[in-house]
N, CA and C atoms of all chains as a GROMACS GRO file, in nm:
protein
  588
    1UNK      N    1   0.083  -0.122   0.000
    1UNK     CA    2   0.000   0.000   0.000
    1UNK      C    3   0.086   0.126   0.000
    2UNK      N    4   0.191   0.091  -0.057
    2UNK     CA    5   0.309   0.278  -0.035
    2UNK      C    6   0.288   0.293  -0.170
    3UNK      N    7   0.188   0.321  -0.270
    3UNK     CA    8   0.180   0.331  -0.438
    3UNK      C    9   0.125   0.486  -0.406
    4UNK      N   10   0.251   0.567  -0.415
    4UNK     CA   11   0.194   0.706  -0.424
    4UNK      C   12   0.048   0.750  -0.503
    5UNK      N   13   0.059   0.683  -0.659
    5UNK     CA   14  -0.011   0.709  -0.766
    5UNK      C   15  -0.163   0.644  -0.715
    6UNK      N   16  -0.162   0.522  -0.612
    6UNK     CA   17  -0.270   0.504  -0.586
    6UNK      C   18  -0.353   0.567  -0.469
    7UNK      N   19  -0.261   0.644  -0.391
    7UNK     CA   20  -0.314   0.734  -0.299
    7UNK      C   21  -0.325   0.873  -0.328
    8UNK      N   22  -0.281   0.898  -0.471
    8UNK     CA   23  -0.329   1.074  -0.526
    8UNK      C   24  -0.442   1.010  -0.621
    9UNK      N   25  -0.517   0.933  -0.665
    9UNK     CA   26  -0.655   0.845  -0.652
    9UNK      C   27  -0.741   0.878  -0.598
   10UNK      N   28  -0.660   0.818  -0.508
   10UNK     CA   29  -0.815   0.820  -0.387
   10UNK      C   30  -0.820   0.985  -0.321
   11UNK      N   31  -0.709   1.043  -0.320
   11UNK     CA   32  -0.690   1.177  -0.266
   11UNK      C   33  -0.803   1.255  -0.326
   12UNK      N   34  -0.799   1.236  -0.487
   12UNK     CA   35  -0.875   1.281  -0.570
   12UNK      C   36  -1.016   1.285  -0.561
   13UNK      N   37  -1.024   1.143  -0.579
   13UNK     CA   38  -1.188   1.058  -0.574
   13UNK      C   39  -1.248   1.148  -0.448
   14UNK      N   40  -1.176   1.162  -0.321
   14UNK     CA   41  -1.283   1.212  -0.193
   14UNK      C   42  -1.294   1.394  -0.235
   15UNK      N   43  -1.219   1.446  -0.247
   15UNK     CA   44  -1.170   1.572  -0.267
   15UNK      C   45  -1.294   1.588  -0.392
   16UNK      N   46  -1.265   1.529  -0.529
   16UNK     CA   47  -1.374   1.525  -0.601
   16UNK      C   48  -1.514   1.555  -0.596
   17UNK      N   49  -1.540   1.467  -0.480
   17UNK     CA   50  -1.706   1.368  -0.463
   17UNK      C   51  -1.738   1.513  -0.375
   18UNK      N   52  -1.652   1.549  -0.288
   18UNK     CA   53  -1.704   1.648  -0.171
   18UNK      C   54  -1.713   1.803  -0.275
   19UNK      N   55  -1.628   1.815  -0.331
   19UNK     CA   56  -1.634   1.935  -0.404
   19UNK      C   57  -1.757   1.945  -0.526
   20UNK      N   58  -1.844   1.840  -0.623
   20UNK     CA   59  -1.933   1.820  -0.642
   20UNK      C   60  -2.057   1.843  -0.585
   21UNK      N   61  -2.021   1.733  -0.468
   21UNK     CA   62  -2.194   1.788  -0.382
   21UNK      C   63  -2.173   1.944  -0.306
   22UNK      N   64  -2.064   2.022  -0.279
   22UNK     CA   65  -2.044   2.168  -0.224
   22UNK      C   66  -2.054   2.265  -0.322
   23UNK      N   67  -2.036   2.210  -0.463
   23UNK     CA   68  -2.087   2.330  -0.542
   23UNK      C   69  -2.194   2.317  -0.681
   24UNK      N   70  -2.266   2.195  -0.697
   24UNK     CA   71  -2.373   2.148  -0.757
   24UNK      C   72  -2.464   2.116  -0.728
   25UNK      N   73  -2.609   2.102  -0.792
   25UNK     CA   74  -2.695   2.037  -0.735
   25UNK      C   75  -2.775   1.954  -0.854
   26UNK      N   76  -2.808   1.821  -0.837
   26UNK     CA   77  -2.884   1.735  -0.889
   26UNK      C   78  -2.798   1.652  -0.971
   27UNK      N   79  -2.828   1.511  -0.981
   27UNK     CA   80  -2.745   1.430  -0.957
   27UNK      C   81  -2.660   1.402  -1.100
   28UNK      N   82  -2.738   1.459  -1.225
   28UNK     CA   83  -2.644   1.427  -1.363
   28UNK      C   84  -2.552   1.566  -1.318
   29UNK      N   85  -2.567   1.670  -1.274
   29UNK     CA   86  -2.471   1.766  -1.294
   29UNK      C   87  -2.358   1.771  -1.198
   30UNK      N   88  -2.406   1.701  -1.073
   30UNK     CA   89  -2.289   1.666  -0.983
   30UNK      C   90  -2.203   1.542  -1.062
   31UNK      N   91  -2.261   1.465  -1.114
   31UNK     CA   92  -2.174   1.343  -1.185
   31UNK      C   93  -2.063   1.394  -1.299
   32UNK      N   94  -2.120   1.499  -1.332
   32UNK     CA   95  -2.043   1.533  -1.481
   32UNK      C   96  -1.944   1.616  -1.370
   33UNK      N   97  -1.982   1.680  -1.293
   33UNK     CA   98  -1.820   1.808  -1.271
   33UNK      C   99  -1.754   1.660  -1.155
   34UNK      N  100  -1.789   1.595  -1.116
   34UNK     CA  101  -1.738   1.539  -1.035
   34UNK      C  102  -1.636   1.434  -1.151
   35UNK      N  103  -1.680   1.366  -1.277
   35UNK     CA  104  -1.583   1.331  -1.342
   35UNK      C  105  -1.465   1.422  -1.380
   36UNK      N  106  -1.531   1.569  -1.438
   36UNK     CA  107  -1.431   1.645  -1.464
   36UNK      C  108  -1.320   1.669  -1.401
   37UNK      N  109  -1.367   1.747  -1.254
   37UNK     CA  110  -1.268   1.743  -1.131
   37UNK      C  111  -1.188   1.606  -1.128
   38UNK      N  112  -1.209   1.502  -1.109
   38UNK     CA  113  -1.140   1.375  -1.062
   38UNK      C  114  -1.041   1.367  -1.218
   39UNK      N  115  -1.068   1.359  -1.308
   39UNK     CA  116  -1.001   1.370  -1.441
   39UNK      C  117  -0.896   1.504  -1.465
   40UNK      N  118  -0.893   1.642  -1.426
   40UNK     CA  119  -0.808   1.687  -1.392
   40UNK      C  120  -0.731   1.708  -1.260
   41UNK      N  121  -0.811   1.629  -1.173
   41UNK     CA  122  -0.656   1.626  -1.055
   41UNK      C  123  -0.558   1.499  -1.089
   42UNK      N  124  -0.616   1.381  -1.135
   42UNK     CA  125  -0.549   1.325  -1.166
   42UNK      C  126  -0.422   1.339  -1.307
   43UNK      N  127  -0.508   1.391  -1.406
   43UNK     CA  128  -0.393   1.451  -1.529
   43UNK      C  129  -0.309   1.563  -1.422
   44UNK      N  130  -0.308   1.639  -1.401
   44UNK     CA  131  -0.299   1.718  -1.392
   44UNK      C  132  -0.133   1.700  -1.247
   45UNK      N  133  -0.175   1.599  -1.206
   45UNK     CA  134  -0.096   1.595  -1.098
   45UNK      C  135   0.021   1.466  -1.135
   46UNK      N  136  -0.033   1.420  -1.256
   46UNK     CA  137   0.091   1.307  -1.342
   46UNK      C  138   0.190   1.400  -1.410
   47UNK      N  139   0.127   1.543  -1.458
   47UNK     CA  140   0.170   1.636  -1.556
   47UNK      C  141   0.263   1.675  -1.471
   48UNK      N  142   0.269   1.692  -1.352
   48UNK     CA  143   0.308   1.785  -1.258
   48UNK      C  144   0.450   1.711  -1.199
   49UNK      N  145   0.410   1.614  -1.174
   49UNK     CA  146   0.518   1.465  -1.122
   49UNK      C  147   0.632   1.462  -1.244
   50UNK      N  148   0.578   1.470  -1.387
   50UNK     CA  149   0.646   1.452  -1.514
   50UNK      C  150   0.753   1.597  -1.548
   51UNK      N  151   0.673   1.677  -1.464
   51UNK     CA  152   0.778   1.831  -1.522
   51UNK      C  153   0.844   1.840  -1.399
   52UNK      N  154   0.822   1.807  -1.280
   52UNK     CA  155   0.958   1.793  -1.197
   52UNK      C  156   1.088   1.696  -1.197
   53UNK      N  157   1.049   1.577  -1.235
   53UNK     CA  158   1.142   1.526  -1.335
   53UNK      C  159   1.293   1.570  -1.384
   54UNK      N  160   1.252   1.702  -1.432
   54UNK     CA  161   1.338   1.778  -1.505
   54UNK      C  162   1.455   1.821  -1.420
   55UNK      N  163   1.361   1.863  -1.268
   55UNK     CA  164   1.434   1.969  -1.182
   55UNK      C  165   1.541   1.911  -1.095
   56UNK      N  166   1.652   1.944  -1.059
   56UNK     CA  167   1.772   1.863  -1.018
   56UNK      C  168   1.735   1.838  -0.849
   57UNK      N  169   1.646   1.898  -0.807
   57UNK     CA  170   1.617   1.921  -0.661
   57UNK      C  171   1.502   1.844  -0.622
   58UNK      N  172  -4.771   6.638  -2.552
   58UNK     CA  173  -4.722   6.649  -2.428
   58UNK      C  174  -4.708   6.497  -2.367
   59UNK      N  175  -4.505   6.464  -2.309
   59UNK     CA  176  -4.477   6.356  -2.262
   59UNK      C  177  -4.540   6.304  -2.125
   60UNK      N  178  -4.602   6.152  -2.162
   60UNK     CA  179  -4.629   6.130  -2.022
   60UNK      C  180  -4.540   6.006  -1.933
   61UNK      N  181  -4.569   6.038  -1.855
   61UNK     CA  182  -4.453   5.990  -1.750
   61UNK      C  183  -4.499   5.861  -1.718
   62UNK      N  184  -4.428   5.790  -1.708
   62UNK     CA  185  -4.436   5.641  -1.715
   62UNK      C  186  -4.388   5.607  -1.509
   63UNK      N  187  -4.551   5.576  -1.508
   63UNK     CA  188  -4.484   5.485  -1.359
   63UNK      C  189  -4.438   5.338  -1.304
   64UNK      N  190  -4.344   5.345  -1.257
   64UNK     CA  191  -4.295   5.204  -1.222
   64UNK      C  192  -4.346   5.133  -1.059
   65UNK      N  193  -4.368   5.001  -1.092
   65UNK     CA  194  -4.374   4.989  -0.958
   65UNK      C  195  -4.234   4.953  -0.844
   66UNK      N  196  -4.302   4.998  -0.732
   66UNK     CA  197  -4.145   4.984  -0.654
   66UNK      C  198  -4.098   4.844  -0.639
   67UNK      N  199  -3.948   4.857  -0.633
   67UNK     CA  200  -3.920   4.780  -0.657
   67UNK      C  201  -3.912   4.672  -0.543
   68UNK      N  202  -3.922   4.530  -0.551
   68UNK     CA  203  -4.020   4.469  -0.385
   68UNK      C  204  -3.856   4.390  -0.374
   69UNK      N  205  -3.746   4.400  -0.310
   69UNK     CA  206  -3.650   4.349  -0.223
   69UNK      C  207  -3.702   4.170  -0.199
   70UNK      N  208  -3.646   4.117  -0.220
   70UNK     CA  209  -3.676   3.983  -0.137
   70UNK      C  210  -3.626   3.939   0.016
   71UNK      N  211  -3.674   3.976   0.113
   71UNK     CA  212  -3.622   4.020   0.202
   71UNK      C  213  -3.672   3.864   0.280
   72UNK      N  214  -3.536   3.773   0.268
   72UNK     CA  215  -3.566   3.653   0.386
   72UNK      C  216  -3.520   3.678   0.554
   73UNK      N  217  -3.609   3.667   0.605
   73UNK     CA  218  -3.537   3.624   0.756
   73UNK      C  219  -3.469   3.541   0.754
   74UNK      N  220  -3.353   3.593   0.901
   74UNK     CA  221  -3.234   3.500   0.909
   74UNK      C  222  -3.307   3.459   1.042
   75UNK      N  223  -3.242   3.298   1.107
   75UNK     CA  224  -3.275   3.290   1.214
   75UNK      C  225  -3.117   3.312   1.303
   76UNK      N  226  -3.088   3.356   1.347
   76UNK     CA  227  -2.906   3.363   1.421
   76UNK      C  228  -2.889   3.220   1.493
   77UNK      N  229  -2.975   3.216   1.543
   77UNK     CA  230  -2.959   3.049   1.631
   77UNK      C  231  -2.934   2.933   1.503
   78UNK      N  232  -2.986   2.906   1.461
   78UNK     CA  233  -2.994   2.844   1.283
   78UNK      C  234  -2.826   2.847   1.225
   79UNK      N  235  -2.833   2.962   1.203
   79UNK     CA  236  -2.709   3.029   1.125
   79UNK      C  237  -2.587   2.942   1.239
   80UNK      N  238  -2.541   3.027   1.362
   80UNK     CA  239  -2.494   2.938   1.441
   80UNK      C  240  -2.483   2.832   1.463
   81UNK      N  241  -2.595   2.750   1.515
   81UNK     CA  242  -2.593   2.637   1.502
   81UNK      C  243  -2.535   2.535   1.372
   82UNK      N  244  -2.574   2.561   1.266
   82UNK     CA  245  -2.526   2.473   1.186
   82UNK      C  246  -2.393   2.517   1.183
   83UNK      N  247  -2.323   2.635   1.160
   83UNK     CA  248  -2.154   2.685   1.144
   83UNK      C  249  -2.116   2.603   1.289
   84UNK      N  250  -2.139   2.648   1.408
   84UNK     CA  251  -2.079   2.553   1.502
   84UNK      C  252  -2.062   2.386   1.483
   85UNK      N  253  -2.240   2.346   1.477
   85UNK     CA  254  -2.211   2.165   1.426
   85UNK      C  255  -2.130   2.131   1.331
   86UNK      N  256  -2.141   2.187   1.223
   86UNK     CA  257  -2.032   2.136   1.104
   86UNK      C  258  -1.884   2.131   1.168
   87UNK      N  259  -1.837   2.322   1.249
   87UNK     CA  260  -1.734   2.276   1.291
   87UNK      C  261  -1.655   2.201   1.383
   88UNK      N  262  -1.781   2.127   1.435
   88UNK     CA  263  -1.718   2.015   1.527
   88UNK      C  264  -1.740   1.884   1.501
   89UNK      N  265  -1.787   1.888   1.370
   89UNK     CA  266  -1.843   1.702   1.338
   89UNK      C  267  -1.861   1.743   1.168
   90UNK      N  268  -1.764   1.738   1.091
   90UNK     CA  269  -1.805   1.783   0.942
   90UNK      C  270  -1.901   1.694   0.900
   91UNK      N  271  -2.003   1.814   0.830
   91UNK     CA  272  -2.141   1.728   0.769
   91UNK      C  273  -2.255   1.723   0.854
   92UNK      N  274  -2.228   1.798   1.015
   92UNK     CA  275  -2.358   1.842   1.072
   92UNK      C  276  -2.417   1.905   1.091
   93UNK      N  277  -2.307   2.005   0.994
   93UNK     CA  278  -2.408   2.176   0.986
   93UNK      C  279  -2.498   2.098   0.884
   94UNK      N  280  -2.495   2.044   0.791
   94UNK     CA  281  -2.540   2.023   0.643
   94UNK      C  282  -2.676   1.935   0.729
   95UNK      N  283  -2.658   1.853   0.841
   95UNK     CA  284  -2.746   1.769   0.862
   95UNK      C  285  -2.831   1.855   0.918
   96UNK      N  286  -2.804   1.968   1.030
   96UNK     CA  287  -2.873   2.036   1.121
   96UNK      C  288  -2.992   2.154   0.981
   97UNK      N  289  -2.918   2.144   0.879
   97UNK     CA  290  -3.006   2.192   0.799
   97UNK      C  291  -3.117   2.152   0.694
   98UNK      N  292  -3.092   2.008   0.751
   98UNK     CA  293  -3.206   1.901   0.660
   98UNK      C  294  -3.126   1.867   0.528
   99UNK      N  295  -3.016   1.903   0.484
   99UNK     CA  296  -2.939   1.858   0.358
   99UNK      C  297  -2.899   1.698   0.380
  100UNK      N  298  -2.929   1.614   0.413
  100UNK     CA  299  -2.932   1.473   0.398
  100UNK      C  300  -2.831   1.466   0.314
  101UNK      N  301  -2.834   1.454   0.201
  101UNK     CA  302  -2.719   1.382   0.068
  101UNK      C  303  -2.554   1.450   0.109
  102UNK      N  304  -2.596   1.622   0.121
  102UNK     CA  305  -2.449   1.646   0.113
  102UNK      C  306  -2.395   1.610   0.279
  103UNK      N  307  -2.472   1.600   0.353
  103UNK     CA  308  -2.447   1.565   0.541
  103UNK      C  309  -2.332   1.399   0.489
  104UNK      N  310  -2.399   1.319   0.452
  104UNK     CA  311  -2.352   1.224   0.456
  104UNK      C  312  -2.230   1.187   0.404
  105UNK      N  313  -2.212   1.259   0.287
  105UNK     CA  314  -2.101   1.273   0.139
  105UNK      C  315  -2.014   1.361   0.220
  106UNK      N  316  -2.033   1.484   0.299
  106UNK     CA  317  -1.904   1.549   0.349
  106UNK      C  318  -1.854   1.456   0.476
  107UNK      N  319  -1.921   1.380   0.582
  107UNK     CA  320  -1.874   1.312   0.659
  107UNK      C  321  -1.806   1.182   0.616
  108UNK      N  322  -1.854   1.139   0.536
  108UNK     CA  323  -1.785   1.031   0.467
  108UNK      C  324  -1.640   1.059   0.416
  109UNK      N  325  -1.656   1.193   0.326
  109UNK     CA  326  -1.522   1.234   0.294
  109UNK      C  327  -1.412   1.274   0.349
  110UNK      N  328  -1.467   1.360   0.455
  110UNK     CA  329  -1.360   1.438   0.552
  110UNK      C  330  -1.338   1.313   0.654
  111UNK      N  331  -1.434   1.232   0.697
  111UNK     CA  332  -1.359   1.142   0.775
  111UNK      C  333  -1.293   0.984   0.739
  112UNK      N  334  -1.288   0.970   0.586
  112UNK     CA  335  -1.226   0.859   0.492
  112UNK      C  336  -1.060   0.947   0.503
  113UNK      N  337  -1.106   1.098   0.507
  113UNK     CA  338  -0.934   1.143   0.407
  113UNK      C  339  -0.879   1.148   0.583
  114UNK      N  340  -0.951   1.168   0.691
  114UNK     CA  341  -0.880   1.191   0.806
  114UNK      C  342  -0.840   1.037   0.825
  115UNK      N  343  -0.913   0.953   0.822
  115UNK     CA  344  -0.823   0.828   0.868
  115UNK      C  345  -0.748   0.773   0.801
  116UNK      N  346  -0.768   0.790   0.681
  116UNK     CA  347  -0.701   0.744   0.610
  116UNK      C  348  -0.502   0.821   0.610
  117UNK      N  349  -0.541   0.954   0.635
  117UNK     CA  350  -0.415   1.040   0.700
  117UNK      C  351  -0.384   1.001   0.790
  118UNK      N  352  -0.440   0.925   0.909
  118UNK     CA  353  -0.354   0.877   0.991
  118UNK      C  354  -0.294   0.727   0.988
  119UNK      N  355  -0.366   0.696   0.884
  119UNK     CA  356  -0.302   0.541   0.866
  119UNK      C  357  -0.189   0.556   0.766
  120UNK      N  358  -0.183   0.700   0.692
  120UNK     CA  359  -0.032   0.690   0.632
  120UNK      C  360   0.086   0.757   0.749
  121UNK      N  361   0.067   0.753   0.880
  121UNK     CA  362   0.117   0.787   0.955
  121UNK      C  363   0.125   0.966   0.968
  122UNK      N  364   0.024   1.045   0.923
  122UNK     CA  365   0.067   1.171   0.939
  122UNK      C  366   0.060   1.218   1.095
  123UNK      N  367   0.114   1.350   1.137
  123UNK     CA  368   0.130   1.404   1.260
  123UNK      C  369   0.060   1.461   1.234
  124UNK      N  370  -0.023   1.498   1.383
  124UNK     CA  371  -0.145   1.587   1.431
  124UNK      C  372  -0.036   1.644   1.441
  125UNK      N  373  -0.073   1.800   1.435
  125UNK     CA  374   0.028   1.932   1.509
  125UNK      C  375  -0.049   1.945   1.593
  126UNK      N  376   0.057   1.984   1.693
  126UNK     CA  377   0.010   2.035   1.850
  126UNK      C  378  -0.026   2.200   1.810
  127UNK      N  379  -0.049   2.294   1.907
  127UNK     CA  380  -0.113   2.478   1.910
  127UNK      C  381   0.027   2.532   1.931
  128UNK      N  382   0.091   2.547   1.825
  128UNK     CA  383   0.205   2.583   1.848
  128UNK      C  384   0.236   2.730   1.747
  129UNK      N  385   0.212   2.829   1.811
  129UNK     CA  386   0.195   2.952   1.752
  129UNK      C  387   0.330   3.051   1.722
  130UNK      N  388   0.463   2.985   1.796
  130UNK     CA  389   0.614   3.031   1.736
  130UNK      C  390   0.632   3.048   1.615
  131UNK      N  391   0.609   2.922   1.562
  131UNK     CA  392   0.688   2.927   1.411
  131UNK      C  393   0.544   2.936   1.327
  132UNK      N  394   0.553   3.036   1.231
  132UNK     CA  395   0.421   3.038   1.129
  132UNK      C  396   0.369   2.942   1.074
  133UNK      N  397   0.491   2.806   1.024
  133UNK     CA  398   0.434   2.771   0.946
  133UNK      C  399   0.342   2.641   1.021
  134UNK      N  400   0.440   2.630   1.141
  134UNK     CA  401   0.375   2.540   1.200
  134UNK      C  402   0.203   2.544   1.244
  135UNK      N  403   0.209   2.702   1.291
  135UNK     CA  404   0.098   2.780   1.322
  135UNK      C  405  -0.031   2.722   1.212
  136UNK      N  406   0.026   2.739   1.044
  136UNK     CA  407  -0.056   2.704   0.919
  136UNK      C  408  -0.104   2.517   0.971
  137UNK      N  409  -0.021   2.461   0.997
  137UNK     CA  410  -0.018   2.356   0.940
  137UNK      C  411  -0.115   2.267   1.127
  138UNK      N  412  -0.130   2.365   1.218
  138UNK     CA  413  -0.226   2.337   1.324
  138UNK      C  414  -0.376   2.363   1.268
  139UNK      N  415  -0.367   2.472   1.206
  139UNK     CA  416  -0.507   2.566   1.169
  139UNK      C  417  -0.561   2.486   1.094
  140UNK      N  418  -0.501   2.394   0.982
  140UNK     CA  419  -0.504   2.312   0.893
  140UNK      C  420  -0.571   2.180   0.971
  141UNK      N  421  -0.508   2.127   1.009
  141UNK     CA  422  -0.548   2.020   1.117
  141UNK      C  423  -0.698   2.031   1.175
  142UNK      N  424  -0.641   2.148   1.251
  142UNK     CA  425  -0.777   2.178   1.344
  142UNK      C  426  -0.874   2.190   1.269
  143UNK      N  427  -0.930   2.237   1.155
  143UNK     CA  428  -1.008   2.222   1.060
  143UNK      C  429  -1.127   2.118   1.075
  144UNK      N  430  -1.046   1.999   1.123
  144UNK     CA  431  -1.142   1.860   1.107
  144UNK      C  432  -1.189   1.858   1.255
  145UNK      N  433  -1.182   1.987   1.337
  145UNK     CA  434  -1.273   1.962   1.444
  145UNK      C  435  -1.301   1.865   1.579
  146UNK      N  436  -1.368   1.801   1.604
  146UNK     CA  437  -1.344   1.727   1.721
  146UNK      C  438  -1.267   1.568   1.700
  147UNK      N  439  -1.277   1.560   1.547
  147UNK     CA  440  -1.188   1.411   1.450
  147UNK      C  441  -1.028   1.477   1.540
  148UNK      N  442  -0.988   1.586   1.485
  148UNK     CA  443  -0.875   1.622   1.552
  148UNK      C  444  -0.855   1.660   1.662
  149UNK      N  445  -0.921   1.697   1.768
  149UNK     CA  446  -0.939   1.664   1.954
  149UNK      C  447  -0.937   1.585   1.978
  150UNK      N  448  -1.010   1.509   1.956
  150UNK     CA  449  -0.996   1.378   1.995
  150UNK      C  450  -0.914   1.280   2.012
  151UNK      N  451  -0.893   1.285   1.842
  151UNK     CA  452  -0.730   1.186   1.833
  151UNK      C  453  -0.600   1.262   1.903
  152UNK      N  454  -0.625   1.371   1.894
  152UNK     CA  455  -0.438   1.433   1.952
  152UNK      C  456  -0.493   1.432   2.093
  153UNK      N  457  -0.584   1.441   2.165
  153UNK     CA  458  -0.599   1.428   2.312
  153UNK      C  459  -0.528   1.233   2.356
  154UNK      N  460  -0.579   1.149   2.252
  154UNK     CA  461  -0.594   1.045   2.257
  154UNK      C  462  -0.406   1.013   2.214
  155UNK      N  463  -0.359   1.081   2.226
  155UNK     CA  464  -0.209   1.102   2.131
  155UNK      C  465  -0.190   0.992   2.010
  156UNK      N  466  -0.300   0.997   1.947
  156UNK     CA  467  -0.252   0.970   1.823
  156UNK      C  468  -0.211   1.066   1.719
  157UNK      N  469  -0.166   1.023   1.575
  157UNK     CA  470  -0.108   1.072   1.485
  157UNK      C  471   0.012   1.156   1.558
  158UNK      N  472   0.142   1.126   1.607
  158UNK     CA  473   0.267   1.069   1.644
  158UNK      C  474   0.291   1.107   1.503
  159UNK      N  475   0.306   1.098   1.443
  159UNK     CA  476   0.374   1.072   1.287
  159UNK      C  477   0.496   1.019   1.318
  160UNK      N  478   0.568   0.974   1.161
  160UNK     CA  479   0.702   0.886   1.135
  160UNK      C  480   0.696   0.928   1.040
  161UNK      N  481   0.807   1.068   1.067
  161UNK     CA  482   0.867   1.126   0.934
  161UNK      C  483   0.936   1.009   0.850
  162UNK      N  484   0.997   0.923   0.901
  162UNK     CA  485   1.091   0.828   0.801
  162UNK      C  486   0.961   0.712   0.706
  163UNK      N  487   0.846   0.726   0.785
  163UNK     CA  488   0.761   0.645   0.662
  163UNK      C  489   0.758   0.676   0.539
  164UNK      N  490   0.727   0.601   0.470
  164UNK     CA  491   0.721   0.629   0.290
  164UNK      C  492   0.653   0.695   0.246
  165UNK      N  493   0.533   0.728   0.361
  165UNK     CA  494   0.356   0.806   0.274
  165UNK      C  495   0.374   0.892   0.418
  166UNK      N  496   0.476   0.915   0.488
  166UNK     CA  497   0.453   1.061   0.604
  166UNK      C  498   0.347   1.186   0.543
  167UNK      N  499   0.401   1.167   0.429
  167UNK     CA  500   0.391   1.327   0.353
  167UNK      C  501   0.239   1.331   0.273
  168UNK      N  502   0.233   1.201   0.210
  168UNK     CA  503   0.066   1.188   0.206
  168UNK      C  504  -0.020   1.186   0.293
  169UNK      N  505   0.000   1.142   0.381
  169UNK     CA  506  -0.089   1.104   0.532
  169UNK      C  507  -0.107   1.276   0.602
  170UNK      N  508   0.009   1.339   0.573
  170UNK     CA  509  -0.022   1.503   0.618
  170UNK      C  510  -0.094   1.551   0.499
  171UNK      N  511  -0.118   1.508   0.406
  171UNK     CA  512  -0.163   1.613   0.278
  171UNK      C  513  -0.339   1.544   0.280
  172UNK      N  514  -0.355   1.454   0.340
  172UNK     CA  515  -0.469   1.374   0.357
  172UNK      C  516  -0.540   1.452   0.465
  173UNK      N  517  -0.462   1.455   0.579
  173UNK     CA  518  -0.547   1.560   0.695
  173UNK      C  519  -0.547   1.658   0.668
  174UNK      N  520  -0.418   1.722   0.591
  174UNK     CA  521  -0.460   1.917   0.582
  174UNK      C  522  -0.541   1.925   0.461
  175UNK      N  523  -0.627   1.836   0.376
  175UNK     CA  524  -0.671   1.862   0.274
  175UNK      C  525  -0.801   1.802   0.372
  176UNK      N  526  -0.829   1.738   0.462
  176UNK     CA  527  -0.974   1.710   0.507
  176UNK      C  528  -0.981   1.798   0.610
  177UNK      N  529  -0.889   1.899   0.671
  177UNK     CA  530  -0.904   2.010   0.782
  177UNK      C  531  -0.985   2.150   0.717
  178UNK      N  532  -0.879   2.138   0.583
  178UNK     CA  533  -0.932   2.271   0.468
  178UNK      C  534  -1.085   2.225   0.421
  179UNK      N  535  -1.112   2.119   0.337
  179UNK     CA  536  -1.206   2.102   0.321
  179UNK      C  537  -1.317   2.129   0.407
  180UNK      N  538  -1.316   2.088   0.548
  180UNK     CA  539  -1.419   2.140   0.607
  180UNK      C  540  -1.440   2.249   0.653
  181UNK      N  541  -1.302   2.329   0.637
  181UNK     CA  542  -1.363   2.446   0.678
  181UNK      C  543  -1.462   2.514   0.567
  182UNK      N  544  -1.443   2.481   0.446
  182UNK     CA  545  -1.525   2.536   0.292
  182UNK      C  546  -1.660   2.473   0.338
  183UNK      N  547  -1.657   2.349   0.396
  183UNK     CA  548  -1.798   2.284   0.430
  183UNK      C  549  -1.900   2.395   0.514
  184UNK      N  550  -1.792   2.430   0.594
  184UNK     CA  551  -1.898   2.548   0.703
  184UNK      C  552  -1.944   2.689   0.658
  185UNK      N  553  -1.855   2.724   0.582
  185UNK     CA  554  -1.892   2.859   0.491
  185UNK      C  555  -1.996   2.788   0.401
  186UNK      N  556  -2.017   2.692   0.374
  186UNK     CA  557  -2.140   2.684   0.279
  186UNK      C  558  -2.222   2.638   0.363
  187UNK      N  559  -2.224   2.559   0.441
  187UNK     CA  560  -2.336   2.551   0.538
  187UNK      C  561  -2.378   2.712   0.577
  188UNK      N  562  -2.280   2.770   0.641
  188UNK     CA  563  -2.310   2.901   0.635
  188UNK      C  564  -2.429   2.976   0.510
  189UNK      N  565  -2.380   2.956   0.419
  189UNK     CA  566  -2.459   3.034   0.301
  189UNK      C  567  -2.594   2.962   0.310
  190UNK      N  568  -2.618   2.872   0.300
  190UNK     CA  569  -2.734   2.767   0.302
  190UNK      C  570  -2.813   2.822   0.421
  191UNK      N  571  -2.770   2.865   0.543
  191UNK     CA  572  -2.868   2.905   0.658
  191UNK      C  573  -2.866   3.061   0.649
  192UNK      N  574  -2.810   3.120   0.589
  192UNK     CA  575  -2.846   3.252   0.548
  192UNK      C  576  -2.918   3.280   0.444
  193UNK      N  577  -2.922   3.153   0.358
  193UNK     CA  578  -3.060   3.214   0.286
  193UNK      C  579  -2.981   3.244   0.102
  194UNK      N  580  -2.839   3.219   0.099
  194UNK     CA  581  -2.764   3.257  -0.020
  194UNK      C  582  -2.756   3.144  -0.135
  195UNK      N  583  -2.809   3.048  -0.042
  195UNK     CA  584  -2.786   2.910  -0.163
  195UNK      C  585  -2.898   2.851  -0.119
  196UNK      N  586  -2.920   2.734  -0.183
  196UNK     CA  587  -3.065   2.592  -0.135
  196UNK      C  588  -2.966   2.491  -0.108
   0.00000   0.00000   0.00000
């Protein structure tokens, strides 16, 4: 269970689900931003992992 | 000869607040995330923020993160209590109970802190919208 990539997942998934029902209401429109959200924290935080990479530090 | 056009006034939507209401739910949420939301009859999101804030809190302490103690010297430490404290009596409890100890040398230290200061922050956003919801600014 030390799989970074599978605990910025789940980091996501709750962070997601809560930020959906705190700023939507009814259940196709919470589903759609709640994919969205979960789909850019996850890109978004591979992108992020991939351009530090670069950095010597 | 121009004639003058009357309007009617214009009627304010003027809701009562109840202060006890308002209070009440900002206090419950901040001591049990998801009971302002309950104290306001919101069922779906009551359940979904307690679920969340208290999946990412245990789950932060099972990657070993440290509760910060009230330690108001160093700023950042100061941030990273305020952060904590966030999750309310989840975090009294356990640091009374001296858990979350952390082990900087674990592998996921650093997730397990980003797990609680992201379910401390989160609820505090929970109570400002509970907030709005008993003032009358949202449904």
């Amino acid at each position: 269970m030390n799989d970074h990539i599978l605990w910025m997942v789940v980091f996501s998934f709750l962070v997601s689900l809560a930020f959906a029902f705190l700023t939507k209401h009814g259940a196709k429109e919470r589903l759609k931003y709640f994919l969205y959200l979960f789909a850019c924290f996850v890109f978004f935080s591979i992108l992020a992992g991939w351009l530090m990479f670069f950095f010597p530090f | 000869m121009a004639q003058e056009t009357t309007y009617p006034p214009v009627q304010r939507q003027v809701q009562q607040v109840n202060p006890i209401k308002v209070a009440g739910a900002c206090l419950a949420g901040a001591f049990i995330p998801g009971l302002g939301h309950a104290f306001l009859q919101k069922w779906d999101r009551a359940i979904v923020f307690l679920g969340c804030v208290g999946a990412m809190f245990a789950l932060g302490l099972h990657l070993h993160a440290r509760l910060f103690n009230p330690d108001f010297a160093d700023f950042f430490a100061a941030l990273k209590f305020i952060a904590d404290a966030g999750n309310g009596l989840l975090y009294w409890v356990c640091w009374l109970r001296g858990l979350g100890v952390g082990e900087p040398t674990a592998y996921t230290y650093d997730f397990g802190n980003l797990f609680v200061f992201g379910a401390g922050l989160l609820n505090m956003l929970i109570v400002v919208d509970a907030f709005d919801i008993a003032v009358g600014r949202k449904r």
